[in-house]
N, CA, C and O atoms as a Maestro MAE file, in Angstrom:
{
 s_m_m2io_version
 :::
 2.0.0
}

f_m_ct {
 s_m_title
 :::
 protein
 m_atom[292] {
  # First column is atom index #
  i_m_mmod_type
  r_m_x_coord
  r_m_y_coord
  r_m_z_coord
  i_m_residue_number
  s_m_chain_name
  s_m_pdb_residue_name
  s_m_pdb_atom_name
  i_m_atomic_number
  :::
  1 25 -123.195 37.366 76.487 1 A "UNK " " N  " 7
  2 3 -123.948 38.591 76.489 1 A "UNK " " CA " 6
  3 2 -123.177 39.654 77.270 1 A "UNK " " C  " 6
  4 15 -122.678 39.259 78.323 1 A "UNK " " O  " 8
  5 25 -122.919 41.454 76.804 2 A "UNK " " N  " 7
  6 3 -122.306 41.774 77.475 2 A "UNK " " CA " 6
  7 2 -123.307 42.707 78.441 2 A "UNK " " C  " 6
  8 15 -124.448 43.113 78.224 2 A "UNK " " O  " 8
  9 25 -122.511 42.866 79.480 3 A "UNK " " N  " 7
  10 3 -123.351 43.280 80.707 3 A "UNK " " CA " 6
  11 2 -123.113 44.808 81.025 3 A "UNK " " C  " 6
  12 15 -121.991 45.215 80.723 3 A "UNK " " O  " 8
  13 25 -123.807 45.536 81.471 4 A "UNK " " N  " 7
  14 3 -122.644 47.198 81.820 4 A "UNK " " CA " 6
  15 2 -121.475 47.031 82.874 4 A "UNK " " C  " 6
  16 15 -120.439 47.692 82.942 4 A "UNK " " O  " 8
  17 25 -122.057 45.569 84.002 5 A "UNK " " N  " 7
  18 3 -120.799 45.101 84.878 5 A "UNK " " CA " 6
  19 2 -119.751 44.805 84.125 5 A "UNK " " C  " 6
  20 15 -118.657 44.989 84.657 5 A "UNK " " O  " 8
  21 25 -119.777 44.186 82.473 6 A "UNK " " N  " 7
  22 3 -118.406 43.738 82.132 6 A "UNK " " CA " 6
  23 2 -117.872 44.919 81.935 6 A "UNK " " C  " 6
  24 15 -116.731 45.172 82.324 6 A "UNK " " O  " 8
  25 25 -118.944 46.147 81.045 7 A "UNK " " N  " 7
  26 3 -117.801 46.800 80.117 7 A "UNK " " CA " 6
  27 2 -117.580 47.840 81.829 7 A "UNK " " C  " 6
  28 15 -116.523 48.469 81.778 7 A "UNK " " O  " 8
  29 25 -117.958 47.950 82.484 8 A "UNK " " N  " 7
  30 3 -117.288 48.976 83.598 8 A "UNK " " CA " 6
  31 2 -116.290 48.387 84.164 8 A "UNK " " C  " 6
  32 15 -115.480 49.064 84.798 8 A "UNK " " O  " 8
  33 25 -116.094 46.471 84.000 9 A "UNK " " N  " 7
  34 3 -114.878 45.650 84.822 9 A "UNK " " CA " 6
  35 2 -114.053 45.947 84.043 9 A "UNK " " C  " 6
  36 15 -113.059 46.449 84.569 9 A "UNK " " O  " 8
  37 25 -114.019 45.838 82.761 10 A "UNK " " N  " 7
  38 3 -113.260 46.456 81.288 10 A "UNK " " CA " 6
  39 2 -112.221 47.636 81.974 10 A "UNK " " C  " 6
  40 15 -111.035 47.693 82.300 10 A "UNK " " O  " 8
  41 25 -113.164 48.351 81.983 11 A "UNK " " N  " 7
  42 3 -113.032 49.909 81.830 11 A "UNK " " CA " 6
  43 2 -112.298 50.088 83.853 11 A "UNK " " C  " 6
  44 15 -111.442 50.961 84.001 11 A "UNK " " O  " 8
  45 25 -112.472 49.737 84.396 12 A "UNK " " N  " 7
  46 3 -111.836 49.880 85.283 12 A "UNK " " CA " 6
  47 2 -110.020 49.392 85.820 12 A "UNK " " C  " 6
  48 15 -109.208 49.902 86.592 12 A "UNK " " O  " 8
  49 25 -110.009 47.828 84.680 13 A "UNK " " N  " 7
  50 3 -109.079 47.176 84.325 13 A "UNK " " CA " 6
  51 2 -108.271 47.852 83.826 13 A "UNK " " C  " 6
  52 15 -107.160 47.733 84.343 13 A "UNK " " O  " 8
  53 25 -108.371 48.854 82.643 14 A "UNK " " N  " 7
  54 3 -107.254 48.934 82.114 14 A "UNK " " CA " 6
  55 2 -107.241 50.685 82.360 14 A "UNK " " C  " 6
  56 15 -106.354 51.225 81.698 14 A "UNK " " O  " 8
  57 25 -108.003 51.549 83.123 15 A "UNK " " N  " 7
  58 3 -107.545 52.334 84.115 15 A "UNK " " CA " 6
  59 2 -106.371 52.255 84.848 15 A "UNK " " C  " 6
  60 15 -105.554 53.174 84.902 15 A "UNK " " O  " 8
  61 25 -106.204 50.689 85.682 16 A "UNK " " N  " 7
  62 3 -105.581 50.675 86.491 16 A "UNK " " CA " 6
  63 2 -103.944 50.323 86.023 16 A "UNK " " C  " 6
  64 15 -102.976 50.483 86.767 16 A "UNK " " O  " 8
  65 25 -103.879 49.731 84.399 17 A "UNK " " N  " 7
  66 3 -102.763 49.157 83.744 17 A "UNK " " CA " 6
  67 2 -102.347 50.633 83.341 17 A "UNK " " C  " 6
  68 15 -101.294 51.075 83.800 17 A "UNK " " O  " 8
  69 25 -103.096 51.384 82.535 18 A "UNK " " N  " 7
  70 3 -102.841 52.542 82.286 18 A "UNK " " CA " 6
  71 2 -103.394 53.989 82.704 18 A "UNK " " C  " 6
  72 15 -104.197 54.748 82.162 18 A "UNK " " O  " 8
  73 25 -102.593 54.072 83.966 19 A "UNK " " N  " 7
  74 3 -103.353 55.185 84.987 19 A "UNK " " CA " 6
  75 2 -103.083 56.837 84.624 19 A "UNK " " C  " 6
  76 15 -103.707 57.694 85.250 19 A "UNK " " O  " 8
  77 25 -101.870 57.297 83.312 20 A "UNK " " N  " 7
  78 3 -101.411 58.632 82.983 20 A "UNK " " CA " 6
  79 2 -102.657 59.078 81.911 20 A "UNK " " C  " 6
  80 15 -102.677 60.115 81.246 20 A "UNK " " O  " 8
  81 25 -103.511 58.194 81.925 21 A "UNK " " N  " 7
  82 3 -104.803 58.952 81.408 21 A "UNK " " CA " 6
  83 2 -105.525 60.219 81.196 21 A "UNK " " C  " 6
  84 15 -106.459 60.346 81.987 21 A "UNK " " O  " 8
  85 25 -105.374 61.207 80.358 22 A "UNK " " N  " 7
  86 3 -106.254 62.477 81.287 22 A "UNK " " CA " 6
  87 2 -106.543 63.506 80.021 22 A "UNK " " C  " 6
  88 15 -106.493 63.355 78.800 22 A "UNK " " O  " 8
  89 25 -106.725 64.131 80.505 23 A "UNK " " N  " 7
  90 3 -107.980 65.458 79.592 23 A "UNK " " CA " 6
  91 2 -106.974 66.079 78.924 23 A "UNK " " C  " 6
  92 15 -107.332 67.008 78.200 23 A "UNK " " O  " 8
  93 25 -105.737 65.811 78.967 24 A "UNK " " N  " 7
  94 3 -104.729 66.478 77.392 24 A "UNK " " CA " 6
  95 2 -104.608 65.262 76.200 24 A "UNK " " C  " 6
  96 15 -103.816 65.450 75.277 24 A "UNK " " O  " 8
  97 25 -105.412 64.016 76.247 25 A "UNK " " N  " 7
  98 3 -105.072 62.758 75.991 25 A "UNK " " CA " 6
  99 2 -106.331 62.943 74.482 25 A "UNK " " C  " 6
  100 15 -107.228 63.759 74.697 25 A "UNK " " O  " 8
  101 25 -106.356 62.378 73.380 26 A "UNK " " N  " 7
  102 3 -106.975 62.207 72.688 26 A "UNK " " CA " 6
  103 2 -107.130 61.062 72.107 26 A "UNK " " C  " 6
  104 15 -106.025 60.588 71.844 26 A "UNK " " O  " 8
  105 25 -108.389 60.080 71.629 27 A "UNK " " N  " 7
  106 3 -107.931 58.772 71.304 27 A "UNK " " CA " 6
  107 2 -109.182 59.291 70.171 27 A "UNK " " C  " 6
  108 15 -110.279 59.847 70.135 27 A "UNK " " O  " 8
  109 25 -107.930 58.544 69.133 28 A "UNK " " N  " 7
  110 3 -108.902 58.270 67.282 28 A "UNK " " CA " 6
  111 2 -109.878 57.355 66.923 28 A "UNK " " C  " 6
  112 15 -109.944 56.755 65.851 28 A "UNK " " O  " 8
  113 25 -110.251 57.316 67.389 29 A "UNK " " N  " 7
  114 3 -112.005 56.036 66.998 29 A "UNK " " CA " 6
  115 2 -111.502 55.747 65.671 29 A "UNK " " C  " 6
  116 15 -110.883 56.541 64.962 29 A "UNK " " O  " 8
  117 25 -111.734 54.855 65.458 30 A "UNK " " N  " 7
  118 3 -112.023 53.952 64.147 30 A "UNK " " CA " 6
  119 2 -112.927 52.722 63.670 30 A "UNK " " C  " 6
  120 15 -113.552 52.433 62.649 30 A "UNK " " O  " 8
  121 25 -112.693 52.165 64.868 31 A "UNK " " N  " 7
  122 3 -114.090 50.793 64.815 31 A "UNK " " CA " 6
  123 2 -115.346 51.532 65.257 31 A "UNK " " C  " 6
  124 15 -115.493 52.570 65.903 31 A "UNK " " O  " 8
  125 25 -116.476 50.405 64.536 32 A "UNK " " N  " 7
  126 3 -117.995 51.260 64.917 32 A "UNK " " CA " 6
  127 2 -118.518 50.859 66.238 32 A "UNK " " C  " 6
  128 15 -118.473 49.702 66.655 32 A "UNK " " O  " 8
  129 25 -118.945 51.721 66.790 33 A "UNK " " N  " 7
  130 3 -119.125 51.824 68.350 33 A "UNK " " CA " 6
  131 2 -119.869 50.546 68.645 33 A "UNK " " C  " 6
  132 15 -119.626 50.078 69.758 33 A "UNK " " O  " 8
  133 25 -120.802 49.817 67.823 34 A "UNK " " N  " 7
  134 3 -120.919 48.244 67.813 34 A "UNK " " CA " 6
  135 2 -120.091 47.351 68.058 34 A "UNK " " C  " 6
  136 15 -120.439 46.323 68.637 34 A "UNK " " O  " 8
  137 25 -118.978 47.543 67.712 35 A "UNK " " N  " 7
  138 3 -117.800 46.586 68.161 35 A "UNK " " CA " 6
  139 2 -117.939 47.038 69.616 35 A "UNK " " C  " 6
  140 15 -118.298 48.114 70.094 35 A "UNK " " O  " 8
  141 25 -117.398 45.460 70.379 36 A "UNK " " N  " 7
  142 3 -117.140 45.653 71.683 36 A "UNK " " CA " 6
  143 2 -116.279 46.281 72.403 36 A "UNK " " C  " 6
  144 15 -116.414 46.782 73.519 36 A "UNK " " O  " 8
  145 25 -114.891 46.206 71.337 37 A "UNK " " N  " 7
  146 3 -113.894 46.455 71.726 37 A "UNK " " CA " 6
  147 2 -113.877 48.173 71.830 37 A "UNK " " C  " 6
  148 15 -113.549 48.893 72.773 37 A "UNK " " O  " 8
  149 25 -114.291 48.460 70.677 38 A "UNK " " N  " 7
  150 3 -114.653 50.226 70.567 38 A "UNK " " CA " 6
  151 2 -115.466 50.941 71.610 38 A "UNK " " C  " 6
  152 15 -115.312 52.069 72.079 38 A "UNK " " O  " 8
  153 25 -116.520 49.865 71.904 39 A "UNK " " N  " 7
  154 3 -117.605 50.500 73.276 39 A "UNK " " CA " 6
  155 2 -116.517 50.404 74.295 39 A "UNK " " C  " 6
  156 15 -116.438 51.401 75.013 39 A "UNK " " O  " 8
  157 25 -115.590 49.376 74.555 40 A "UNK " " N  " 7
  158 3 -114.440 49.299 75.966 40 A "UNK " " CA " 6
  159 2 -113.501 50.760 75.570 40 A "UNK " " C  " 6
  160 15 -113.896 51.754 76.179 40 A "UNK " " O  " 8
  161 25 -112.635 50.924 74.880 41 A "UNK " " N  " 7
  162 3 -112.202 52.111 74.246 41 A "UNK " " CA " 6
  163 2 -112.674 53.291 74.356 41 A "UNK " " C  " 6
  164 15 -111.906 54.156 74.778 41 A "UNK " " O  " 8
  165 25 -113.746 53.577 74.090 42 A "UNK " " N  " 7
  166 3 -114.510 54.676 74.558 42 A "UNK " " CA " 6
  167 2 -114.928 55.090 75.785 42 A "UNK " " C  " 6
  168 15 -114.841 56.281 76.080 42 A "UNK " " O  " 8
  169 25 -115.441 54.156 76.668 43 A "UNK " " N  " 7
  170 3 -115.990 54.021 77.356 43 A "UNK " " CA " 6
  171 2 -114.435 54.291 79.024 43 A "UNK " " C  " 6
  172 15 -114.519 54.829 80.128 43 A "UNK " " O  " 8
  173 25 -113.413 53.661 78.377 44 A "UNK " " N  " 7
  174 3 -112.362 54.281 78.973 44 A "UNK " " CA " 6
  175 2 -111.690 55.470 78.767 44 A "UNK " " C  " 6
  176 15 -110.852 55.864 79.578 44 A "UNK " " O  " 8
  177 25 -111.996 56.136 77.674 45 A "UNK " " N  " 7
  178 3 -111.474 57.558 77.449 45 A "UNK " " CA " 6
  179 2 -112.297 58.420 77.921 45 A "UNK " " C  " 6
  180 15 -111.872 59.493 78.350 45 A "UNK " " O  " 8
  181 25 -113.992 58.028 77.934 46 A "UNK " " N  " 7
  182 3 -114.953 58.983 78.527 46 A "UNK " " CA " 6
  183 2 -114.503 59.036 79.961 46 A "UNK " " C  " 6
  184 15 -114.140 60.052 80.553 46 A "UNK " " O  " 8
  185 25 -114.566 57.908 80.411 47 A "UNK " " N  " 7
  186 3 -113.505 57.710 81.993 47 A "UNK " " CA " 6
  187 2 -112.672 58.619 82.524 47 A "UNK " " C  " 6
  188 15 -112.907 59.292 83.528 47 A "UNK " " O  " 8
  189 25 -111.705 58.651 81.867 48 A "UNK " " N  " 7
  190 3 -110.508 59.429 82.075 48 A "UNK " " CA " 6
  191 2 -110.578 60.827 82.113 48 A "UNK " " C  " 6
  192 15 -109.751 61.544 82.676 48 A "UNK " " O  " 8
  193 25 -111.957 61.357 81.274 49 A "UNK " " N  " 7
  194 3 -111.917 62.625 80.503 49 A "UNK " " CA " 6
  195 2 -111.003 62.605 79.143 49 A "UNK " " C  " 6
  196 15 -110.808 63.770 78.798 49 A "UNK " " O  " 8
  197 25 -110.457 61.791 78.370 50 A "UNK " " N  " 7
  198 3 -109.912 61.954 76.993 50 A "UNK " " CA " 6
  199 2 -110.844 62.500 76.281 50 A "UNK " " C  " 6
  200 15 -112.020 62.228 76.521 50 A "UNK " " O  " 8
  201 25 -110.415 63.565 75.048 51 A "UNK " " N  " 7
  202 3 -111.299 63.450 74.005 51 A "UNK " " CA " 6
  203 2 -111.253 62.376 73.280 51 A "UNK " " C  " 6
  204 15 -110.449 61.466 73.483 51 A "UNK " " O  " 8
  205 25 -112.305 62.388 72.164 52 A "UNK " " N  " 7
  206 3 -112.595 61.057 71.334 52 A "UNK " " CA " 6
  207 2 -112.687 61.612 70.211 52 A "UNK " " C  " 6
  208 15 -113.609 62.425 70.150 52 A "UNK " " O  " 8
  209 25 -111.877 61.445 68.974 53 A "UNK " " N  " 7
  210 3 -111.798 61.720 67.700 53 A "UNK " " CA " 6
  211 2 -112.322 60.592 66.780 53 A "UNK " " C  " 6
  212 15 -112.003 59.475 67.189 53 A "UNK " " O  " 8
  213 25 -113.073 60.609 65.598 54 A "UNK " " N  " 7
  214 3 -113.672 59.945 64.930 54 A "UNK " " CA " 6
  215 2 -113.242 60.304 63.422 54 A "UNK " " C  " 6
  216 15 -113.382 61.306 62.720 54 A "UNK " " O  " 8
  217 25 -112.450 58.601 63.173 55 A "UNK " " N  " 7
  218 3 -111.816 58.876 61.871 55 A "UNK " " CA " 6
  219 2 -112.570 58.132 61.044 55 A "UNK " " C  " 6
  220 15 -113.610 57.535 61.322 55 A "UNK " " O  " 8
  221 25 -111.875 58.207 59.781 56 A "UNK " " N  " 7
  222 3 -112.697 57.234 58.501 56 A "UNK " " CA " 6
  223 2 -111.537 56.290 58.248 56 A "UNK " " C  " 6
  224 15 -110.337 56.523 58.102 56 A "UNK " " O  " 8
  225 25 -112.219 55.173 58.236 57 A "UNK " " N  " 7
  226 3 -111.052 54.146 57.974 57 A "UNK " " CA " 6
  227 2 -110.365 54.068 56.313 57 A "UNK " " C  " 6
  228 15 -109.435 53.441 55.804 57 A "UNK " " O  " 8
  229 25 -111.307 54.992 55.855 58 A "UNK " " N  " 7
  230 3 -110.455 54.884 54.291 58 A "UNK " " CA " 6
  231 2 -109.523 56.345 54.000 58 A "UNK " " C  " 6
  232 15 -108.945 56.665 52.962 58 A "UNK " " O  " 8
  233 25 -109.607 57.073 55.283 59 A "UNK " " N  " 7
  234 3 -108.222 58.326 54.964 59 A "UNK " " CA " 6
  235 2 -107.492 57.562 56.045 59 A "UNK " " C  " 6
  236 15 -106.470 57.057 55.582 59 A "UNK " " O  " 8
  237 25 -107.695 57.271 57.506 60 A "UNK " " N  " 7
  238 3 -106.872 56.466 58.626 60 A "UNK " " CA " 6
  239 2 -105.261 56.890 58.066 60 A "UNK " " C  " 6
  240 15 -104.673 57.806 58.643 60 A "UNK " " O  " 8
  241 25 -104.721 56.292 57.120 61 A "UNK " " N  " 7
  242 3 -103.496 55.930 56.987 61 A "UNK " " CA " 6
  243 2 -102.866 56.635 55.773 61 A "UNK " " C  " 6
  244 15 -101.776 56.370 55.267 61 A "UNK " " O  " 8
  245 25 -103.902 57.748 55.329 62 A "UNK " " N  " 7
  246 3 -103.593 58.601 53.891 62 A "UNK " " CA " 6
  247 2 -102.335 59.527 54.582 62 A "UNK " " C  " 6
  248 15 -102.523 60.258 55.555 62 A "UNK " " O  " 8
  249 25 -101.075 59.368 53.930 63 A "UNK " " N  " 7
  250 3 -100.151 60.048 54.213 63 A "UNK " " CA " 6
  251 2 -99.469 61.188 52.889 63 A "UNK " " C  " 6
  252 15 -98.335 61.574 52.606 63 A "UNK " " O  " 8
  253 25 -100.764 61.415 52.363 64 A "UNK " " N  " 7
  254 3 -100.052 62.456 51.057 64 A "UNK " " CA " 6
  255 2 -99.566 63.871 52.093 64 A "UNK " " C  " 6
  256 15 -99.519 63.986 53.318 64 A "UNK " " O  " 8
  257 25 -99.264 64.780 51.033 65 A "UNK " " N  " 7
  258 3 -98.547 65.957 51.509 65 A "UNK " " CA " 6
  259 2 -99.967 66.863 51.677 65 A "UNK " " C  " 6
  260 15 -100.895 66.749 50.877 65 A "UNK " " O  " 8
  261 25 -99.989 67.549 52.543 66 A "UNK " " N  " 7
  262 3 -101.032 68.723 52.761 66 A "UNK " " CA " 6
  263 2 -102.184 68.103 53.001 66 A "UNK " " C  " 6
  264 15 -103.232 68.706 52.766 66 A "UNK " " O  " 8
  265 25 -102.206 66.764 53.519 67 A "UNK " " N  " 7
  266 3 -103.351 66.135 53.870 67 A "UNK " " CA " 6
  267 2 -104.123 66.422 54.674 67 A "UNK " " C  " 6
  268 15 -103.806 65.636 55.567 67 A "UNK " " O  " 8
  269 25 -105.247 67.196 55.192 68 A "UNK " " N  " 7
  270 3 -105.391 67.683 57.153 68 A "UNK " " CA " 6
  271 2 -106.532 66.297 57.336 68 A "UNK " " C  " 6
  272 15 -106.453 65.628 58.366 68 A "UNK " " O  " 8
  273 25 -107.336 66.021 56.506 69 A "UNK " " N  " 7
  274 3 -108.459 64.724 56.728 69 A "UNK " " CA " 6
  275 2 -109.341 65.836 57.179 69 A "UNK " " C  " 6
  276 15 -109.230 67.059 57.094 69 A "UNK " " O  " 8
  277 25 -110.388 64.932 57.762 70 A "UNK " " N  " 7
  278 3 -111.371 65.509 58.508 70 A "UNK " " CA " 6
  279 2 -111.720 65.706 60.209 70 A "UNK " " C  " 6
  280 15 -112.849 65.726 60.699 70 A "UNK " " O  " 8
  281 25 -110.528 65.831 60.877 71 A "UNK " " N  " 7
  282 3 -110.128 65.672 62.350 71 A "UNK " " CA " 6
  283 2 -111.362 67.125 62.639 71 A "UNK " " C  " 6
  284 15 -111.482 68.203 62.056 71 A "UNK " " O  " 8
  285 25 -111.847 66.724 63.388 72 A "UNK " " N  " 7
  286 3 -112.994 67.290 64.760 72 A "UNK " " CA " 6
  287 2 -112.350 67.394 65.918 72 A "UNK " " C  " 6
  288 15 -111.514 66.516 66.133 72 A "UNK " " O  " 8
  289 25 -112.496 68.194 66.702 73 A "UNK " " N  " 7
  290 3 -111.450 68.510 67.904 73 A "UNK " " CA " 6
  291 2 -112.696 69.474 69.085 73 A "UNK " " C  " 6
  292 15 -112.305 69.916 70.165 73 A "UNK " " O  " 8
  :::
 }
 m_bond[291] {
  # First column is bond index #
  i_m_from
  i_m_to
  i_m_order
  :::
  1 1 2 1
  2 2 3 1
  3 3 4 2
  4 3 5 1
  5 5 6 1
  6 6 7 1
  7 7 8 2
  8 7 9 1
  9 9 10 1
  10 10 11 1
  11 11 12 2
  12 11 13 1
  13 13 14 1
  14 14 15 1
  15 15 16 2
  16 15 17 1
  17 17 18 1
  18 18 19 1
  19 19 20 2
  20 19 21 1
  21 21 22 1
  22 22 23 1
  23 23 24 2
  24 23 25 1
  25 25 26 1
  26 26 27 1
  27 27 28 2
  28 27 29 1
  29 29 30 1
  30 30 31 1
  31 31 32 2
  32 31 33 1
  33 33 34 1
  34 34 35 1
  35 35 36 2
  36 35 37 1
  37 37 38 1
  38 38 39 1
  39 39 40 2
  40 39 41 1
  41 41 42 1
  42 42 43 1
  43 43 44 2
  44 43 45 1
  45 45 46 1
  46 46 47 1
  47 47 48 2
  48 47 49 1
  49 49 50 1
  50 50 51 1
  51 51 52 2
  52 51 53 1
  53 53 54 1
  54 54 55 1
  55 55 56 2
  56 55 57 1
  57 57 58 1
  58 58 59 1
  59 59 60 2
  60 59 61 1
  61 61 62 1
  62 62 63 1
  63 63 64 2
  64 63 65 1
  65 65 66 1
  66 66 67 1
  67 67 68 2
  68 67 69 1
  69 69 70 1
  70 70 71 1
  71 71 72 2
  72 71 73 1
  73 73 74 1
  74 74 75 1
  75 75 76 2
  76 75 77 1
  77 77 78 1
  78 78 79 1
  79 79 80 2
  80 79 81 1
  81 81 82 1
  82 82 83 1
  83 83 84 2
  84 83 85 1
  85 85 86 1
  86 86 87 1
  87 87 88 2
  88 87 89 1
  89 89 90 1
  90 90 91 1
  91 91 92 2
  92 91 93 1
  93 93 94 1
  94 94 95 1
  95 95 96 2
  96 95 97 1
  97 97 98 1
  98 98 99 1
  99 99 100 2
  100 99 101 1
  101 101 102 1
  102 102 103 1
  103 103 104 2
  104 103 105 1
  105 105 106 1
  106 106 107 1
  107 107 108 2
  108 107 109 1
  109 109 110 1
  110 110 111 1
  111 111 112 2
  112 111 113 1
  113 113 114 1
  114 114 115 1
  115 115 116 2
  116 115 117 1
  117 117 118 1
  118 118 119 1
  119 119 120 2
  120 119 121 1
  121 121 122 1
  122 122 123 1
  123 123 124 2
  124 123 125 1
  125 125 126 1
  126 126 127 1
  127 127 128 2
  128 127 129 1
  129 129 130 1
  130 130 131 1
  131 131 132 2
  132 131 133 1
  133 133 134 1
  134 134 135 1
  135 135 136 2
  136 135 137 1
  137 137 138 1
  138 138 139 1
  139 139 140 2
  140 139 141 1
  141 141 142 1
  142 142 143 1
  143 143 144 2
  144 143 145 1
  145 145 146 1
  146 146 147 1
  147 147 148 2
  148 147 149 1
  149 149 150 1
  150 150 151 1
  151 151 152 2
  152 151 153 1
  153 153 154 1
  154 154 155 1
  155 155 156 2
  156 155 157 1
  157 157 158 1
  158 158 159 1
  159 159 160 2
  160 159 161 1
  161 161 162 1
  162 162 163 1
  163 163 164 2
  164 163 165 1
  165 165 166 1
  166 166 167 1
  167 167 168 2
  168 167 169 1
  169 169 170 1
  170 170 171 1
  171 171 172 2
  172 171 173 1
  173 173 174 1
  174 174 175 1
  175 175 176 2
  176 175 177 1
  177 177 178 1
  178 178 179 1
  179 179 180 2
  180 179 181 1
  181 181 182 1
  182 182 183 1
  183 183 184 2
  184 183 185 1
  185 185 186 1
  186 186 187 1
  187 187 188 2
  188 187 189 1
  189 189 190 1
  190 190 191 1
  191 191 192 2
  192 191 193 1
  193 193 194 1
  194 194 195 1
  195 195 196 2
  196 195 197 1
  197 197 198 1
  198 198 199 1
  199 199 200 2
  200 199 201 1
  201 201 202 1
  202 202 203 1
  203 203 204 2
  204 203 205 1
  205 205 206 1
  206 206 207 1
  207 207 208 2
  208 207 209 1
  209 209 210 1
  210 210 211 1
  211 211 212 2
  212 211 213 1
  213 213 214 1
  214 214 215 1
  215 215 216 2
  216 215 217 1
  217 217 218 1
  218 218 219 1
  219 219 220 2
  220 219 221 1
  221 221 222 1
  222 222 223 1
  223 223 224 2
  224 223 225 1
  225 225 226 1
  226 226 227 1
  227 227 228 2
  228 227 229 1
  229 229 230 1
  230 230 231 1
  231 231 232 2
  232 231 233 1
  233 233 234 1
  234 234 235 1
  235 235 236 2
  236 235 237 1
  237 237 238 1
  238 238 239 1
  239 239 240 2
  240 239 241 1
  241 241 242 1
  242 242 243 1
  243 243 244 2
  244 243 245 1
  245 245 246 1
  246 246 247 1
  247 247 248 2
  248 247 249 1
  249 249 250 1
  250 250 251 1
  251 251 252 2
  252 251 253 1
  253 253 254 1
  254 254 255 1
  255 255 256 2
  256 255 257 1
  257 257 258 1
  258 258 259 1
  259 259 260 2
  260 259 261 1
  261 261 262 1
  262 262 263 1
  263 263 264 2
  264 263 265 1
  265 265 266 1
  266 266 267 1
  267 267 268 2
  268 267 269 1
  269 269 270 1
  270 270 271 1
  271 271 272 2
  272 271 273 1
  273 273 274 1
  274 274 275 1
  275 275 276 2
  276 275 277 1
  277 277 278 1
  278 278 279 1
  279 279 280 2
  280 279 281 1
  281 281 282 1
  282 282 283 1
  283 283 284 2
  284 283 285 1
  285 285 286 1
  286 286 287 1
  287 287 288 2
  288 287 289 1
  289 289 290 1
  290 290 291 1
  291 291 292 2
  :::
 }
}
């Protein structure tokens, strides 16, 4: 069962592995915030102050020409 102690032990953990963290930093969501791993992810960028961008996993990797997707900023 996860606890808010894990995901803040999470989230404090890899603060400390990766400390150049900060508010020019943007991280692309892709898993649904149900996943655990995505709530740890988030939950460390809210941390830091990163923004959090929210992609679709079926453009994710669309590399045509003049592509912009749907990026929110």
């Amino acid at each position: 069962m996860m606890t808010r102690g894990n995901i803040l032990s999470t989230c404090s953990s890899v603060m400390t592995i990766v400390p150049a963290l900060g508010s020019k930093d943007v991280y692309m969501a892709y898993l649904p915030l149900a996943h655990v791993l995505e709530l740890a992810a988030e939950t460390v960028m809210a941390a830091a102050g990163c923004a959090v961008g929210y992609g679709s996993t079926l453009t994710l990797t669309d590399i045509k020409q003049d592509k912009e997707g749907n990026k929110r900023f």
